[in-house]
C-alpha positions, 0 to 999 in steps of 0.5 A, a space after each residue: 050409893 052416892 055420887 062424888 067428883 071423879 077427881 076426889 078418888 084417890 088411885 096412888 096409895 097402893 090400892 091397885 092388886 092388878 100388875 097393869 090395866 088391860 086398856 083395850 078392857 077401858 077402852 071397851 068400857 068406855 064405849 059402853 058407858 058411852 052407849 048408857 051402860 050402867 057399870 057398878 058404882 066404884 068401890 072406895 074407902 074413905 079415911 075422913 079426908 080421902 077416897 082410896 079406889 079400891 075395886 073398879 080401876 078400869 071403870 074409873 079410867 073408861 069414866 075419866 077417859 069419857 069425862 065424867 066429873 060426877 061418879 058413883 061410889 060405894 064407899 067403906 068408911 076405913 083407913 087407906 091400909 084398910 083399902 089396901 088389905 081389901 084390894 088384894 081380894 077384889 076381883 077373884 070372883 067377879 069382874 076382869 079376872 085376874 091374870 097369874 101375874 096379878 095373883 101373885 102381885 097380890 099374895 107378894 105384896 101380903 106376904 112382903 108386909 110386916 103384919 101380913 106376913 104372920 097370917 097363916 099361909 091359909 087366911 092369905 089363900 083365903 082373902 086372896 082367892 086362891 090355893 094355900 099351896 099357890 102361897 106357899 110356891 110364891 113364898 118358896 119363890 121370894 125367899 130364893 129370890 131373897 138369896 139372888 139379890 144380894 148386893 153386888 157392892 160392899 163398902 169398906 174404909 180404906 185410909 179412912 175414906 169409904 170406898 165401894 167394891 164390886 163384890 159380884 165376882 169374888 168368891 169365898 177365901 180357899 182354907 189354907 193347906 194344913 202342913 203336915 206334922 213334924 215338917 
């Protein structure tokens, strides 16, 4: 454990699992804090140059909103896509527990990342925290969410300008009626 200043923490590199921050939870941390709670230290990565946050975003605020310049870290040595793989697992078995929105977040964000995405469904349910049978349903629900979001433009030439077409309402072509033989 060591102290840092709060502003050498980095929250914008993809680190926050959670859909939103429960501010009425910062607020009560605040209060806390500002009675002499202790809260554990926050949890970071450090890439050599950058402290990426990656479990205690609601004390980081509730500090920030207290205005604490020097702050305790526990900090990994690692990569920011270290710090973003082990986001998705905080908070499943201590701290704010996390909503379904949060859970989901969190197993989308694996299973939208190139190299994520080839675990099995088991190693993703396991470092997320949850049910294999969770990651397949979310999964289930991507790909026909996939299907839902085709565009509704296309663009095509037209006298050698590119024009785009509302495509939304145009269905397939209907096959030509076959004539019959020896008509």
């Amino acid at each position: 454990m060591r102290q840092i200043n709060i502003h050498n923490i980095r929250t914008d590199g993809g680190t926050q699992s959670r859909v939103s921050l429960n501010q009425d939870v910062v607020n009560e941390y605040a209060e806390l804090m500002a009675e002499g709670v202790k809260f554990p230290a926050l949890a970071v990565y450090h890439d050599g140059s950058d402290y990426w946050l990656v479990d205690g975003f609601h004390r980081y605020f509730a500090l920030k909103k207290n205005g604490a310049s020097l702050v305790e870290i526990d900090a990994t040595t690692g990569t920011l896509r270290d710090a973003q793989l082990k986001s998705k697992a905080v908070n499943h078995d201590h701290g704010l527990r996390r909503t379904s929105a949060d859970i989901h977040k969190a197993i989308k964000d694996m299973l939208a990342d190139e190299e994520w995405s080839k675990w099995s469904l088991g190693e993703i349910a396991k470092w997320v925290g949850t049910s294999k049978t969770t990651i397949h349903r979310i999964k289930g629900t991507m790909a026909e969410e996939d299907k839902l979001e085709e565009p509704a433009t296309k663009k095509y030439m037209r006298n050698g300008i590119e024009v785009e077409a509302d495509v939304s309402k145009v269905s397939a072509p209907k096959p030509k009626a076959e004539r019959p033989v020896g008509t």
